[in-house]
BALUMLUM-129013 format. One line per field, with one value per residue: y negated, z, x negated of N, C-alpha, C, O, CB in turn; residue number from 1. Coordinates in steps of 0.05 Angstrom, whole numbers, plus 32768, in hexadecimal, padded with zeros to 4 digits. Atoms other than C-alpha are relative to their C-alpha. Glycine has a CB too. Example, Ala and Ser with C-alpha at 12.3 -4.5 7.8 and 13.67 -1.06 7.14 Angstrom:
BALUMLUM-129013
n_c2 c(8018/8018) $
n_c3 c(8000/7FFF) $
n_c1 c(7FEE/8010) $
ca_c2 c(805A/8015) $
ca_c3 c(809C/808F) $
ca_c1 c(7F0A/7EEF) $
c_c2 c(7FE8/7FEA) $
c_c3 c(8000/800E) $
c_c1 c(7FEE/800F) $
o_c2 c(7FE8/7FD4) $
o_c3 c(800D/8012) $
o_c1 c(7FD9/8005) $
cb_c2 c(7FFF/7FF7) $
cb_c3 c(8019/7FE3) $
cb_c1 c(8014/7FF7) $
n c(1/2) $
//
This chain:
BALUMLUM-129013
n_c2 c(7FE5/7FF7/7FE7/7FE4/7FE8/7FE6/7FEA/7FF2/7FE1/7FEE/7FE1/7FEA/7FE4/800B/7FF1/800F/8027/7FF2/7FFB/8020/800D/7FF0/800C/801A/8016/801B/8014/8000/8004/8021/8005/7FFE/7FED/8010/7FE6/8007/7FF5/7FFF/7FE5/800B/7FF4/8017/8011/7FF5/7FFE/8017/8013/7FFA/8014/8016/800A/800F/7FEA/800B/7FE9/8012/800E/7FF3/8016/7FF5/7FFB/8001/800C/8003/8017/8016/801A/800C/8018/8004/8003/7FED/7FF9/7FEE/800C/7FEF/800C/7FED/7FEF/800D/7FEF/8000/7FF7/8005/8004/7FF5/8014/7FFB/8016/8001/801D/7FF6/8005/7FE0/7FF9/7FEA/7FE3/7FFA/7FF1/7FFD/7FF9/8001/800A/8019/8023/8012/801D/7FFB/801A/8000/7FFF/7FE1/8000/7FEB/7FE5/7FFC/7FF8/8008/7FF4/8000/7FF8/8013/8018/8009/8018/8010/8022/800C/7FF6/7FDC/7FFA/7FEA/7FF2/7FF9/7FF3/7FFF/7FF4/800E/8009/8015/8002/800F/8000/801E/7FFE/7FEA/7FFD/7FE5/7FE2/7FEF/8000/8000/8007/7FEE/7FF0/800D/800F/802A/800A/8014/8020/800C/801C/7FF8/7FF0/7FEB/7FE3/7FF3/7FE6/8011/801E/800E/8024/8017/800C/8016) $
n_c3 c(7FF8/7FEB/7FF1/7FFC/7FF2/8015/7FF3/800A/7FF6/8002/800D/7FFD/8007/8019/7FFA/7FF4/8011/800A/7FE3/7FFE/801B/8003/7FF1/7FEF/8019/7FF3/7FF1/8005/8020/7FF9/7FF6/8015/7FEF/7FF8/7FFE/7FF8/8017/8019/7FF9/8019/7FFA/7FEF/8011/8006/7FEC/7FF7/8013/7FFC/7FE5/7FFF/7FE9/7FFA/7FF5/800B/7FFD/7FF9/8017/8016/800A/8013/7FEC/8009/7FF7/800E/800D/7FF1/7FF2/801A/7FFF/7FF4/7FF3/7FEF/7FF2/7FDF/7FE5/7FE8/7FE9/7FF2/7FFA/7FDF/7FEE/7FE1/7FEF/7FE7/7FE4/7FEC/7FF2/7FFA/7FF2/7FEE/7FFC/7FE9/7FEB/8003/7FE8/7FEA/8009/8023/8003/8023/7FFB/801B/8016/800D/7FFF/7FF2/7FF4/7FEF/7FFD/7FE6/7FE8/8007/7FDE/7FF4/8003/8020/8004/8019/7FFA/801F/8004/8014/7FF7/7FFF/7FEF/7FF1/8005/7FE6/7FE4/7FFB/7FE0/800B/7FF9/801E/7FF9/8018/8009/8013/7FFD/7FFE/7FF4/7FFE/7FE4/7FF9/7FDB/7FF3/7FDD/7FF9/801D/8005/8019/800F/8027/7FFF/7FE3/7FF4/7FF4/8006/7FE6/8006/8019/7FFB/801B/8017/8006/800F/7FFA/8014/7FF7/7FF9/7FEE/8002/8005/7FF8/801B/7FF7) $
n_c1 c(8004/7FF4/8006/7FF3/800F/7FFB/7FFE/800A/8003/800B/7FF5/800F/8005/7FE7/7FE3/7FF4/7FFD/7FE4/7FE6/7FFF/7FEB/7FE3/7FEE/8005/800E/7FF2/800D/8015/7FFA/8015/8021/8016/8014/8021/8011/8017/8007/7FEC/7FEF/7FF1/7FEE/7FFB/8001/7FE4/7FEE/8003/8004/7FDF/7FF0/7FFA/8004/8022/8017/801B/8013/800E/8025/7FF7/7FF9/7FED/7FE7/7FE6/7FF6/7FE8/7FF6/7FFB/8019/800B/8006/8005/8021/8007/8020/7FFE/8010/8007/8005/8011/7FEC/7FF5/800D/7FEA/800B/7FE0/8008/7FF0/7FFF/7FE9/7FF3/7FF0/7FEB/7FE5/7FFC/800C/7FF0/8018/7FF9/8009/8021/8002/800D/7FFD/801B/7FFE/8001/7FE2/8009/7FE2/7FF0/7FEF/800C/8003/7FF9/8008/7FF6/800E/8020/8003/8017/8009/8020/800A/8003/7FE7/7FF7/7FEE/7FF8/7FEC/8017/8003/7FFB/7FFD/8019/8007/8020/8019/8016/800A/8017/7FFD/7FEA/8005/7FED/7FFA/7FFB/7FFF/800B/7FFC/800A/801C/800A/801C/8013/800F/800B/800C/7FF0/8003/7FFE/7FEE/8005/7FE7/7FFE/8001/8018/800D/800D/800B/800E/8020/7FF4/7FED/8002/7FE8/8000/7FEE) $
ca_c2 c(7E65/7E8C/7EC3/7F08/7F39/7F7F/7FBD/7FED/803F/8069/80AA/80E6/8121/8120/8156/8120/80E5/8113/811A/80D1/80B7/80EE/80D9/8094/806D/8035/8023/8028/8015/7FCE/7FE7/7FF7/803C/8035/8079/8087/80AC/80B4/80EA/80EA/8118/80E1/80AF/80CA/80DC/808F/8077/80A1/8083/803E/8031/8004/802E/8011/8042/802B/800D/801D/7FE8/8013/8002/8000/7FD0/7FD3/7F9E/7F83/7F64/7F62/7F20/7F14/7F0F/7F49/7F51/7F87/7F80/7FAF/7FA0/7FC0/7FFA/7FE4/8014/8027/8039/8046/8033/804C/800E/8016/7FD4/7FD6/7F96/7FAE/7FB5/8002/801D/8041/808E/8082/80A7/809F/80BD/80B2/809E/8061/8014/8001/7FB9/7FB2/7F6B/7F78/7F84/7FD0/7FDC/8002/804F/804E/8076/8067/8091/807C/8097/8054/800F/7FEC/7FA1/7F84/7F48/7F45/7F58/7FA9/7FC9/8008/8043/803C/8061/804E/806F/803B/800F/7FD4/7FC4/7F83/7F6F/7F2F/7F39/7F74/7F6E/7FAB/7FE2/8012/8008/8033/8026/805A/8084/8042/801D/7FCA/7FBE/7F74/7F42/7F0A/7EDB/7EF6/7F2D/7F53/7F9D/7FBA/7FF9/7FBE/7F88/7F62/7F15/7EE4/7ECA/7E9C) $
ca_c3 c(7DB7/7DE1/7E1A/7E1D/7E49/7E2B/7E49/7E34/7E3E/7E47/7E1B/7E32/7E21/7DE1/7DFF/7E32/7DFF/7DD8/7E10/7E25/7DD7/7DD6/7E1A/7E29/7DDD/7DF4/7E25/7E08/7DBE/7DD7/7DF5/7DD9/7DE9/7DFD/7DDC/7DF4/7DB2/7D6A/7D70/7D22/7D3E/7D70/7D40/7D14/7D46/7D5E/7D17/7D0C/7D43/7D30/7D6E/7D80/7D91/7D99/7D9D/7DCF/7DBA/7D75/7D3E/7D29/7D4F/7D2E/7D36/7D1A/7CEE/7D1F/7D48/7D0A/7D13/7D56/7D7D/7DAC/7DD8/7E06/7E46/7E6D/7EB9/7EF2/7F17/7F5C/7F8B/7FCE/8003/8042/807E/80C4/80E3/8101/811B/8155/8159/8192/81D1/81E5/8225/8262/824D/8206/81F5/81B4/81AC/816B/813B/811F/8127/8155/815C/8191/8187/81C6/820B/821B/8266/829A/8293/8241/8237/81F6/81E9/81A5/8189/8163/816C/8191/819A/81CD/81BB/81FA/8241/8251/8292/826F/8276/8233/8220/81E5/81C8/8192/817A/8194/81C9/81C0/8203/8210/8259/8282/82CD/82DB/82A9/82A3/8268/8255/821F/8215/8252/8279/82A4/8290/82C9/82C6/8286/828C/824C/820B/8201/81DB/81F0/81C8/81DC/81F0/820C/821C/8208/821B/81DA/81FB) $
ca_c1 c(803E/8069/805C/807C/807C/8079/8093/805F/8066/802E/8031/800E/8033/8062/8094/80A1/809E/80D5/810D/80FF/8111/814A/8169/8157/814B/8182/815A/8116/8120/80FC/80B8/807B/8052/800D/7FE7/7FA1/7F90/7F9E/7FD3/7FF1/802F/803A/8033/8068/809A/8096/8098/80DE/80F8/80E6/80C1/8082/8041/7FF6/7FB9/7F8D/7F3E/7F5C/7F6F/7FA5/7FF1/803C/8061/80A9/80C8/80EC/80B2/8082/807C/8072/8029/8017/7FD6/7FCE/7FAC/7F89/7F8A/7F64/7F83/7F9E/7F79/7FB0/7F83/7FC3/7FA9/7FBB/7FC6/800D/8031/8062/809A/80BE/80BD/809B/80CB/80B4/80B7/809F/8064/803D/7FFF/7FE3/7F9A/7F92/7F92/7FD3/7FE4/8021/8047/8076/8072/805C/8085/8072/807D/8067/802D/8008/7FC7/7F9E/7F5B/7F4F/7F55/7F94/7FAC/7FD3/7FF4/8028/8021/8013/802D/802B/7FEF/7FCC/7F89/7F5C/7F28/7F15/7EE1/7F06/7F42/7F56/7F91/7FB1/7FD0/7FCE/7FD5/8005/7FF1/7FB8/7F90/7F52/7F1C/7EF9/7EF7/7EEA/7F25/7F31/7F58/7F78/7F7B/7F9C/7F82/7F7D/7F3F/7F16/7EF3/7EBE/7E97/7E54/7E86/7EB7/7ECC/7F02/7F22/7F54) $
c_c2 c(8006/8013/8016/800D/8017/8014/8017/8021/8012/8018/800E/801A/8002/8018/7FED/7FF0/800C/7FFD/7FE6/7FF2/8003/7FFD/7FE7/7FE8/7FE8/7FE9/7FF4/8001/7FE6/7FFF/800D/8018/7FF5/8027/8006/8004/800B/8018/7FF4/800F/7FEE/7FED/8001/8003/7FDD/7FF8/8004/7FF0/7FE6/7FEF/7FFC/800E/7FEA/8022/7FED/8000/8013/7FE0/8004/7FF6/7FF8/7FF3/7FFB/7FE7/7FF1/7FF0/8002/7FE7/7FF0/800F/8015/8004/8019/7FFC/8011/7FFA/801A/8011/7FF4/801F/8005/8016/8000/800E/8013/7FE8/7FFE/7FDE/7FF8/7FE7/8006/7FFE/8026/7FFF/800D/8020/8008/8000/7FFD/7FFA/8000/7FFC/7FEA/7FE2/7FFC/7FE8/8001/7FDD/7FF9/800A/801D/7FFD/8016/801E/8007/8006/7FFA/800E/8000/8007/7FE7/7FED/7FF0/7FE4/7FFA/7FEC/7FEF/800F/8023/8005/801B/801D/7FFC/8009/8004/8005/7FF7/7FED/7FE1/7FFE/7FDA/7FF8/7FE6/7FFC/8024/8003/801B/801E/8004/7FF8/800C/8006/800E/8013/7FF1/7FF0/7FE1/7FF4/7FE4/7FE6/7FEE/7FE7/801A/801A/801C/8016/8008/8014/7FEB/7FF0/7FEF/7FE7/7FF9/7FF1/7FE5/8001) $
c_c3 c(8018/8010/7FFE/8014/7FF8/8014/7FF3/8015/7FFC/7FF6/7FFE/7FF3/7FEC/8005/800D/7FF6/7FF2/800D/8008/7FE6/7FFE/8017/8007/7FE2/8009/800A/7FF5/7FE3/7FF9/8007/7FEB/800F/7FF4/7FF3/8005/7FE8/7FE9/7FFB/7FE8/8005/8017/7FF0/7FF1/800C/8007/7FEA/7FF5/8009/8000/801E/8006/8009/7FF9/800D/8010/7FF6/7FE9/7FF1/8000/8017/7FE7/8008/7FE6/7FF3/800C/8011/7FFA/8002/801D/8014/8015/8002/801B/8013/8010/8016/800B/8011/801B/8010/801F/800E/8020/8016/8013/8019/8005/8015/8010/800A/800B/8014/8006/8021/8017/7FFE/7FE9/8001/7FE7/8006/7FD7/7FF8/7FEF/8009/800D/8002/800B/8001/8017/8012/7FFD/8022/800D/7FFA/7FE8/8002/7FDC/8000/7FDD/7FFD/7FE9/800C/8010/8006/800D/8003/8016/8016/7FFE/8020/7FF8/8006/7FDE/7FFE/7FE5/8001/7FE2/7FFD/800E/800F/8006/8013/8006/8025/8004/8020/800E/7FF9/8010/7FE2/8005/7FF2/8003/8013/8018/8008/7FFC/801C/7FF6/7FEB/8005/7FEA/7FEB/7FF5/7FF8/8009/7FE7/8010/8009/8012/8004/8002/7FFD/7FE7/8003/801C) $
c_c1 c(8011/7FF8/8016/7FF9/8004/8003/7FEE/8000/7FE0/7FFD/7FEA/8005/801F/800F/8019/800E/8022/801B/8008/8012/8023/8015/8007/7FFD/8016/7FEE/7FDF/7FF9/7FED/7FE8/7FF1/7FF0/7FE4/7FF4/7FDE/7FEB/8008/8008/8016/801C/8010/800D/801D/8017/7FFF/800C/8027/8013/7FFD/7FF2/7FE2/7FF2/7FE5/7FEC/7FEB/7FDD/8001/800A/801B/801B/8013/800B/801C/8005/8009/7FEF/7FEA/7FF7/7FF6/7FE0/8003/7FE5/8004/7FEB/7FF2/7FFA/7FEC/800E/7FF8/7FFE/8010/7FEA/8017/7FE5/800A/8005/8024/7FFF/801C/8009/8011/7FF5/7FF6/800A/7FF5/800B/7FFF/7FE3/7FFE/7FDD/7FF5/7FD8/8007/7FFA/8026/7FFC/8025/8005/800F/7FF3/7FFE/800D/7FFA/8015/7FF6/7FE6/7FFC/7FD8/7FF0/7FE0/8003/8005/8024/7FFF/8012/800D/8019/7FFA/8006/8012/800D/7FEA/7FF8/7FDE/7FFA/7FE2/7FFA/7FEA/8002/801F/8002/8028/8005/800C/8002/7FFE/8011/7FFF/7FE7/7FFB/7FE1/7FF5/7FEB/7FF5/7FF6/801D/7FF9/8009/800E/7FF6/8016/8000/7FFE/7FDC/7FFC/7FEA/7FF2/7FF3/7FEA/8003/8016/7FFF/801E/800B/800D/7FFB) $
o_c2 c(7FF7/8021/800E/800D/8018/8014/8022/8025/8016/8029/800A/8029/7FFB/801F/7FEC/7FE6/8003/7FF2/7FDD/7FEA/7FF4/7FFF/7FE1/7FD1/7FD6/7FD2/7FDD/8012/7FE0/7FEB/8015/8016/7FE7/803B/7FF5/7FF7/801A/802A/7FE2/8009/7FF2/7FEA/7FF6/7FF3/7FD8/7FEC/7FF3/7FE2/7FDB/7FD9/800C/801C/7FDB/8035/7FD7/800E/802A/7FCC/7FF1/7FFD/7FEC/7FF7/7FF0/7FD4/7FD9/7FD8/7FFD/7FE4/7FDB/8026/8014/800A/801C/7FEE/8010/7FEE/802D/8008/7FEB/8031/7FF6/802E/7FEB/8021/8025/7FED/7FF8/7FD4/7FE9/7FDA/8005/7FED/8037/7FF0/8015/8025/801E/7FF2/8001/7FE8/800A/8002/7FE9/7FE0/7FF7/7FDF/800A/7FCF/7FE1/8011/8028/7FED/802C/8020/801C/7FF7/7FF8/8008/8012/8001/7FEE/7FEF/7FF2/7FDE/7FFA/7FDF/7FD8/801F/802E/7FF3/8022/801F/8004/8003/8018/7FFC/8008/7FEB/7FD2/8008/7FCE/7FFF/7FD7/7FEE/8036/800F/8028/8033/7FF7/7FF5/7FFF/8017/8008/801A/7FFD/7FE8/7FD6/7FE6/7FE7/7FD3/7FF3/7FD6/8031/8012/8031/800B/8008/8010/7FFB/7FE8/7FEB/7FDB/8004/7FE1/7FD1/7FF2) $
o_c3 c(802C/8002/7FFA/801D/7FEF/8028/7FE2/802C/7FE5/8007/7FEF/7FE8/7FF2/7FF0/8007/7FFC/7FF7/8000/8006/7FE7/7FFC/8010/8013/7FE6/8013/8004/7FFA/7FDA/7FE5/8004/7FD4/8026/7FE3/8002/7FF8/7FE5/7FE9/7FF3/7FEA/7FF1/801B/7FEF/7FF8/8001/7FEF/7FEF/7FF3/8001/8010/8027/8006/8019/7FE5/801B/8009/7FE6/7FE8/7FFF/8002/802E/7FD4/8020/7FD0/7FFA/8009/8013/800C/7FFA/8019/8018/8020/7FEF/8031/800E/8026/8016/7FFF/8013/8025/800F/8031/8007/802D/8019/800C/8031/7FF1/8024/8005/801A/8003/8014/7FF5/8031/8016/8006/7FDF/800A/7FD7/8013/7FC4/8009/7FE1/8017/8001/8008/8000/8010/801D/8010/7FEA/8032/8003/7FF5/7FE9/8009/7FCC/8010/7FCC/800D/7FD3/8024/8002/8019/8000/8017/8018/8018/7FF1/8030/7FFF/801E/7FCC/800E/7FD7/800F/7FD1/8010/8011/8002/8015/8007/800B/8038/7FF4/802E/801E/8002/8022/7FD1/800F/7FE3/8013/8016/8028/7FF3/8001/802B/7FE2/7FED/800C/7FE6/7FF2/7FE4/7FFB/8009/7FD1/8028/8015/8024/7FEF/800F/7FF1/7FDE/7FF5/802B) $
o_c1 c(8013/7FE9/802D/7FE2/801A/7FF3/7FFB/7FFA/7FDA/8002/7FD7/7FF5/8037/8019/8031/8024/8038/802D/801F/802A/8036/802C/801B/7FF5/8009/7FE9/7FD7/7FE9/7FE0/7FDA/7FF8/7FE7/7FDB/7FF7/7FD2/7FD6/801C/7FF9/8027/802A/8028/8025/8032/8027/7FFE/8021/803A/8025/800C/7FFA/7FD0/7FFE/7FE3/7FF3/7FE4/7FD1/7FF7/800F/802B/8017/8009/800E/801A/7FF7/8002/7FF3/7FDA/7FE0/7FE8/7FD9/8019/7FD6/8010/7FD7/7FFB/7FE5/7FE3/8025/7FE3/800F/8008/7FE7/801A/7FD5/801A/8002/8031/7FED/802D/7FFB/8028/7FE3/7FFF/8000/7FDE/8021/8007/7FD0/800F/7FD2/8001/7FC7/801B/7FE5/803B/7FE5/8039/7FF7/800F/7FDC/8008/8003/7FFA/802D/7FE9/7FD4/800E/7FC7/7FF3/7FCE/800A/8006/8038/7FF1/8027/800B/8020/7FE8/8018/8018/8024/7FED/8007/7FCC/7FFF/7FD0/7FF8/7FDC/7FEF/8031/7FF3/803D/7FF1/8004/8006/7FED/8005/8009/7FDB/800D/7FCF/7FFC/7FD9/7FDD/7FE8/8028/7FE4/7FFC/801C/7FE6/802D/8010/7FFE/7FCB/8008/7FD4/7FFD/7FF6/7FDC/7FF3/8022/7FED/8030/7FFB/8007/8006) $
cb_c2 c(8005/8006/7FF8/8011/8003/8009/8007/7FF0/8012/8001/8000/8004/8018/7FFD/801A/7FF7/7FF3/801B/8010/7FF3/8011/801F/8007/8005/800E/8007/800E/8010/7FF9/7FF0/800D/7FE0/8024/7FF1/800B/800E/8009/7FF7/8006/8007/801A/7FF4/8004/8011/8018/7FF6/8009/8013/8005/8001/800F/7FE8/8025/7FD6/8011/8003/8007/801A/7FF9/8026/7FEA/800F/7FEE/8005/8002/8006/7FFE/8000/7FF7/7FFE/7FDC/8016/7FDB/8022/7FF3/800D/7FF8/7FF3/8020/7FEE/7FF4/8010/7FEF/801F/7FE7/801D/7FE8/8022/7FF2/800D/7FF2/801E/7FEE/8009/8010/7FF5/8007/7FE6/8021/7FE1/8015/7FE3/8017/8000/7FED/8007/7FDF/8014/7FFF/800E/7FF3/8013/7FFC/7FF5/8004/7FE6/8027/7FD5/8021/7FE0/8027/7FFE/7FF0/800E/7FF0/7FFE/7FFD/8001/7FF0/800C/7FE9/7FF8/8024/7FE1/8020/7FE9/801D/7FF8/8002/7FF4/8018/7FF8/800E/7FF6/7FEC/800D/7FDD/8000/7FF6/8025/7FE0/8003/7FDC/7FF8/8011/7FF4/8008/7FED/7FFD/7FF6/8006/7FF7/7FE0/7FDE/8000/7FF4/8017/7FF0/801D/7FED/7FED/8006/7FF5/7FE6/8012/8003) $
cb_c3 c(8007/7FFB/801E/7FED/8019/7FE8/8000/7FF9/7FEB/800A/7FE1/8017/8020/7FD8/8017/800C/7FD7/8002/8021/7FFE/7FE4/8000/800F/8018/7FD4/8019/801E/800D/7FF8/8016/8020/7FFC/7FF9/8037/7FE7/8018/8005/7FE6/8028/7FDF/8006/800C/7FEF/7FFC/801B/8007/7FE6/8011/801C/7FFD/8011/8012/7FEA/8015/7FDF/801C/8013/8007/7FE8/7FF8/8022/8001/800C/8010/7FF1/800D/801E/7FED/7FF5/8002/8011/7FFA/8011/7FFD/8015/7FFD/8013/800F/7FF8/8002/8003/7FFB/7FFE/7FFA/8009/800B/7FF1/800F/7FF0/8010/7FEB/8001/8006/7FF5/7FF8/802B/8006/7FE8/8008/7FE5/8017/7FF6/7FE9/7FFB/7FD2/801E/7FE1/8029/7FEF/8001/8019/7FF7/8008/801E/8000/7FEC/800B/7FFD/8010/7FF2/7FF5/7FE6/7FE3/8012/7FF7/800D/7FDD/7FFD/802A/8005/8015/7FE5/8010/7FEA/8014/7FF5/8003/7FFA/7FE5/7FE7/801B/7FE5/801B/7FE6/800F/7FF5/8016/8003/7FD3/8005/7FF2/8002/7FF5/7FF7/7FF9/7FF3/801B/7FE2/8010/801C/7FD8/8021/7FFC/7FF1/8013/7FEF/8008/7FED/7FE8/7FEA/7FF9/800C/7FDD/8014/7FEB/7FF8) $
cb_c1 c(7FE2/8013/7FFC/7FFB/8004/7FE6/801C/7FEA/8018/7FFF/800F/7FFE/7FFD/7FF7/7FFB/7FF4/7FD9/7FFC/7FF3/7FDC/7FF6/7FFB/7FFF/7FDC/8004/8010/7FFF/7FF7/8025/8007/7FF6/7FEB/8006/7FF6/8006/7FFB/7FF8/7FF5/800D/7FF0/7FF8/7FE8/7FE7/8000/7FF5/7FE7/7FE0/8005/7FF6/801D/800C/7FFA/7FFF/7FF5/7FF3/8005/7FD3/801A/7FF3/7FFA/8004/800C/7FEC/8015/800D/800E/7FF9/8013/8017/8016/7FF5/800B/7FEF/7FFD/8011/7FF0/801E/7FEB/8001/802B/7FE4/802D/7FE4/802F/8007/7FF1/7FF0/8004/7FFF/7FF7/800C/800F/8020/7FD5/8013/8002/8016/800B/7FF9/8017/8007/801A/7FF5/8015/7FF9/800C/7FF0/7FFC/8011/8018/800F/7FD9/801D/7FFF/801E/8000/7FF9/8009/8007/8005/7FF5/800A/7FF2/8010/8001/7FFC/8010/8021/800C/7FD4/8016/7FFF/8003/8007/7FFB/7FFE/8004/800F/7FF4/7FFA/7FFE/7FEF/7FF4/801C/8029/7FEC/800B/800F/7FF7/8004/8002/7FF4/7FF0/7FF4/7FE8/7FE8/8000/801C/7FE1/8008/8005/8003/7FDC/8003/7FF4/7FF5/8017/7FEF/7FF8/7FF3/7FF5/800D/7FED/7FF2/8010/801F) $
n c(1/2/3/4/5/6/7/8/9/10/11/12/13/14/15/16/17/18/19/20/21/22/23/24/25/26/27/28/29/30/31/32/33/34/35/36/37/38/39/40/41/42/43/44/45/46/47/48/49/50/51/52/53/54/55/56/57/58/59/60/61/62/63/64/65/66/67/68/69/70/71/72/73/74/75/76/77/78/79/80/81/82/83/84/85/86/87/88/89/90/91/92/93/94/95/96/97/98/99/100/101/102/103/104/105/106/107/108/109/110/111/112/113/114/115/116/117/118/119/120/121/122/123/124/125/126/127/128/129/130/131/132/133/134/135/136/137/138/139/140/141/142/143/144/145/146/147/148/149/150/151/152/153/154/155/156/157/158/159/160/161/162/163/164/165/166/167/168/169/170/171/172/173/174/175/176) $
//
């Protein structure tokens, strides 16, 4: 037994499917349309043309002479759900006279230097030192050094970090 992989088309609207055949059959002389329902003007048009079609939870599909002989299963997967975040990730270095004022989840990799303001209504991390003014309004400020900056969390001044820590609106804790 061998594997395949099958290029299968979707066919919704047979003006489209039309135009597709009529400009593009070169390329697409090899796949197989996927129809959702038994559409005998479809069907036809396909069959013309010589070109593989299955009907889906249907017995019924076409399959040309030329690959007649060979095994085909279709598969139905699960649809891949894109939920876009707002978690923005800064790998630089943030200057003194750069402002960025934003919503979301920041996480800052580089140093932030004095003069850079940075003003977030959500969560920010600090992963190198501050000596910046920064002012969160999230559920969580989490700061690795900070001894010449301003930083404040929620309407409340931190003042100087100098290990690795975590801010929550209840408390703060030492991670390193």
């Amino acid at each position: 037994m061998k594997q395949k992989t099958l290029r299968v088309f979707e066919v919704e609207d047979f003006e489209n499917l039309k135009n597709i055949v009529k400009t593009k059959y070169p390329l697409i002389k090899n796949h197989f349309f996927l129809l959702k329902e038994k559409n005998e003007q479809i069907e036809d048009f396909l069959k013309r043309n010589n070109l593989n079609y299955f009907i889906i939870n249907s017995d019924i599909n076409y399959i040309n002479n030329k690959t007649k002989n060979s095994e085909i299963k279709v598969i139905h997967k699960e649809k891949i759900i894109e939920k876009h975040s707002k978690v923005k990730i800064y790998d630089k270095i943030i200057r003194s006279g750069e402002e960025i004022t934003a919503e979301g989840h920041f996480i800052f990799l580089e140093r932030i230097n004095a003069g850079a303001k940075i003003q977030i209504d959500g969560n920010v991390e600090i992963l190198d030192e501050n000596e910046g003014l920064i002012i969160c309004n999230g559920d969580y400020l989490l700061v690795k050094k900070n001894v010449k900056g301003t930083i404040i969390f929620n309407d409340e001044e931190i003042g100087k970090v100098e290990k690795l820590t975590i801010y929550t609106k209840e408390k703060s804790k030492v991670i390193q």
